[in-house]
C-alpha positions as a Markdown table, in Angstrom:
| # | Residue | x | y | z |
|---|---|---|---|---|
| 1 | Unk | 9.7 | -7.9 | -7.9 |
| 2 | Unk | 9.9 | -6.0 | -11.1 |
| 3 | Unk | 8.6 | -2.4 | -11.0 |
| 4 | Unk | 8.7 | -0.1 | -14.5 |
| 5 | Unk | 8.4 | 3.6 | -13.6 |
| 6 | Unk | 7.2 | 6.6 | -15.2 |
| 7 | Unk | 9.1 | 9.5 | -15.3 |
| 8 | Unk | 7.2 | 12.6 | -16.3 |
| 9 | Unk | 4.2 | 13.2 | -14.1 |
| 10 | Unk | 5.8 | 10.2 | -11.9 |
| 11 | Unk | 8.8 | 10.8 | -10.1 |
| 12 | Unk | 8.6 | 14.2 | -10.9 |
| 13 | Unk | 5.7 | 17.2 | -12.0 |
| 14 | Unk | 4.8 | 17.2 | -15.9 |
| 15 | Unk | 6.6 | 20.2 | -17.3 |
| 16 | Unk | 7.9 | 18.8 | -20.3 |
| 17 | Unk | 10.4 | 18.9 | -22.2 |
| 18 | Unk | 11.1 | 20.5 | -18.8 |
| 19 | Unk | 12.1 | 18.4 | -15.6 |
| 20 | Unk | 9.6 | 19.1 | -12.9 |
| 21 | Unk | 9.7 | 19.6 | -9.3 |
| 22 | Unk | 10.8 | 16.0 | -7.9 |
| 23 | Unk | 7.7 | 14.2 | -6.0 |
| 24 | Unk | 9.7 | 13.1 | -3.3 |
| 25 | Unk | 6.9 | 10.8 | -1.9 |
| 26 | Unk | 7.4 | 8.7 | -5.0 |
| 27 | Unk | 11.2 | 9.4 | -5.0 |
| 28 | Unk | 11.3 | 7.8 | -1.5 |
| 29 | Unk | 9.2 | 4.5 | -2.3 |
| 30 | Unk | 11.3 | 3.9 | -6.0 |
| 31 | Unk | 14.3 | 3.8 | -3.0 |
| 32 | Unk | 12.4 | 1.8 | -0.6 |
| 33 | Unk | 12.1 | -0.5 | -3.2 |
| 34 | Unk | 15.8 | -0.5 | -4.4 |
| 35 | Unk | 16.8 | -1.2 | -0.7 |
| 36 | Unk | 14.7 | -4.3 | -0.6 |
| 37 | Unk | 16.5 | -6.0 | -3.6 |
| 38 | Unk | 13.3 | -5.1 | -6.3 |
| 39 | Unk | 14.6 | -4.6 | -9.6 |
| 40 | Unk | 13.6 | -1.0 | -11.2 |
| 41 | Unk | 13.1 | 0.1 | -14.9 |
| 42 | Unk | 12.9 | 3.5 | -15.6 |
| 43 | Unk | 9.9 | 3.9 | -18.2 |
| 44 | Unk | 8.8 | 6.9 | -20.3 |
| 45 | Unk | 8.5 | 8.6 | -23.7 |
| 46 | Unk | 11.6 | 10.3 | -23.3 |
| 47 | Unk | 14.3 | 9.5 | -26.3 |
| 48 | Unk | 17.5 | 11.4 | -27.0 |
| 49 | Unk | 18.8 | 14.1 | -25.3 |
| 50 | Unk | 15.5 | 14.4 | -23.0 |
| 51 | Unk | 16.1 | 10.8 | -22.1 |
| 52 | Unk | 19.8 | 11.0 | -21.4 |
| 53 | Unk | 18.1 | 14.5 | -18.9 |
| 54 | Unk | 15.8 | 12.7 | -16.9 |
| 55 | Unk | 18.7 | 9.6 | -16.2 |
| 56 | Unk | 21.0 | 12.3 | -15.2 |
| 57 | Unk | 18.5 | 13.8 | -12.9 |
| 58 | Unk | 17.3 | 10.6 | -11.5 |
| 59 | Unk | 21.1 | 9.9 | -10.5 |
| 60 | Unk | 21.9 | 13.0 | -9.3 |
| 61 | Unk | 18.8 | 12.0 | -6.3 |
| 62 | Unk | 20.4 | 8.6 | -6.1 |
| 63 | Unk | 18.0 | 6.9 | -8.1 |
| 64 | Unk | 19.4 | 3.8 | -10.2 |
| 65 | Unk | 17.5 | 1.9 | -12.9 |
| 66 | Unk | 18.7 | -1.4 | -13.8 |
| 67 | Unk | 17.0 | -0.8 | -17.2 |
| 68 | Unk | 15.9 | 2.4 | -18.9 |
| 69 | Unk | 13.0 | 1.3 | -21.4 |
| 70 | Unk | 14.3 | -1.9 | -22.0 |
| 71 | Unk | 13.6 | -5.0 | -20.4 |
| 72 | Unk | 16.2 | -6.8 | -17.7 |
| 73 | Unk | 18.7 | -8.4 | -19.4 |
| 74 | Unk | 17.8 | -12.0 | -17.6 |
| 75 | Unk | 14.7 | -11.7 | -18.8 |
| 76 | Unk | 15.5 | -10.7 | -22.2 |
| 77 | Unk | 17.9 | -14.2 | -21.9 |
| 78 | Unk | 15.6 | -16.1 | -20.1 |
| 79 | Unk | 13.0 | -15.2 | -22.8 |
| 80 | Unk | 15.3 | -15.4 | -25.9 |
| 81 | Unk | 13.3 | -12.4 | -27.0 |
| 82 | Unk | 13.4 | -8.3 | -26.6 |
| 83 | Unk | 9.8 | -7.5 | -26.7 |
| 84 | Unk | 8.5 | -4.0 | -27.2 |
| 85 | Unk | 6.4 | -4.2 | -23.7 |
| 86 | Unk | 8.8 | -3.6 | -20.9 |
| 87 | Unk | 8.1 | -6.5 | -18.5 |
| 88 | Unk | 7.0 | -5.7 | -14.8 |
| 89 | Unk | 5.7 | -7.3 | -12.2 |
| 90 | Unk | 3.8 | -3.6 | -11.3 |
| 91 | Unk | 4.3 | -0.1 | -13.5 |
| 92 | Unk | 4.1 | 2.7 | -11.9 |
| 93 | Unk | 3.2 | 5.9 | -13.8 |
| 94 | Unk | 0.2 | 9.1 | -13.1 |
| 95 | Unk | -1.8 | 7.5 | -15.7 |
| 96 | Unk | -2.5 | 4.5 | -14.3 |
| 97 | Unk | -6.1 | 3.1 | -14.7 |
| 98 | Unk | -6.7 | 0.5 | -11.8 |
| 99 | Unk | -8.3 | -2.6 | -13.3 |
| 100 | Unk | -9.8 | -5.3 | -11.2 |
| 101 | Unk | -11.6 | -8.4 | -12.7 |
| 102 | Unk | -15.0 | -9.3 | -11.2 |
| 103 | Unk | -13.7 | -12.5 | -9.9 |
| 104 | Unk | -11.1 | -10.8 | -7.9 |
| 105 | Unk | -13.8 | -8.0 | -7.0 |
| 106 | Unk | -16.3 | -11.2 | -5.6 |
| 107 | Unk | -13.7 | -12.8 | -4.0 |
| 108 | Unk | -12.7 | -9.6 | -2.0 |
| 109 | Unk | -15.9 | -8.7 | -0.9 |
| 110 | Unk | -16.4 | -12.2 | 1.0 |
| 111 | Unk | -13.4 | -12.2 | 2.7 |
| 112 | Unk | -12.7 | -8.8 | 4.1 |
| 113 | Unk | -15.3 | -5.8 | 5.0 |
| 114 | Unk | -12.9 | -3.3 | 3.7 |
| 115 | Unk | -14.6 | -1.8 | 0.1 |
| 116 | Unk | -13.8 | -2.5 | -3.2 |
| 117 | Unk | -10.9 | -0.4 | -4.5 |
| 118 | Unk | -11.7 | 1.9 | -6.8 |
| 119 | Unk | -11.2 | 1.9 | -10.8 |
| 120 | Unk | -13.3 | 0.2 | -13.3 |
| 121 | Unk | -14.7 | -3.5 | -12.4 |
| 122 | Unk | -15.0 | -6.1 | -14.8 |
């Protein structure tokens, strides 16, 4: 799997151009993830000198990005094209907005008696 991850408000608080306090829950998963072989793009608005910051303190808490807002090279060759939208099998970022499609919604509600997640249903 592919995950593209947020940086501000994400891995750590939103105190920009500051670096916030790391959330270490999310720290912990983005690791969990590495250590099962996922592939991991770090993703945010961050350019420049604040970019080159937050990759810095990502290392320094032994967090490694395959990509930093780009997409994986295989894909960009398996592609033949460098599109704008980093490609990800899930993003993770704090301003998420789950989506589920009716269909799915239907479906779920005949096979298990668990409720529908929550977000917007369409």
């Amino acid at each position: 799997m592919i995950y593209a991850i947020d940086f501000d408000g994400t891995l750590c608080r939103d105190r920009f151009p500051e670096i916030g306090e790391p959330r270490t829950a999310v720290i912990h998963f983005v690791k969990r993830l590495r250590a099962q072989g996922d592939k991991l793009i770090l993703w945010t608005c961050r350019s420049g000198d604040d970019l080159e910051a937050a990759v810095a303190w990502c290392e320094a808490l032994g967090l490694t990005f395959d990509a930093v807002n780009d997409n994986l090279p295989e894909n960009i060759a398996r592609y033949n094209n460098n599109c704008r939208k980093v490609n990800a099998d899930y993003y993770i970022d704090d301003r998420n907005f789950p989506l589920q499609l009716r269909e799915e919604r239907d479906f779920e509600q005949k096979t298990t008696t668990q409720p529908p997640r929550a977000g917007v249903s369409i």
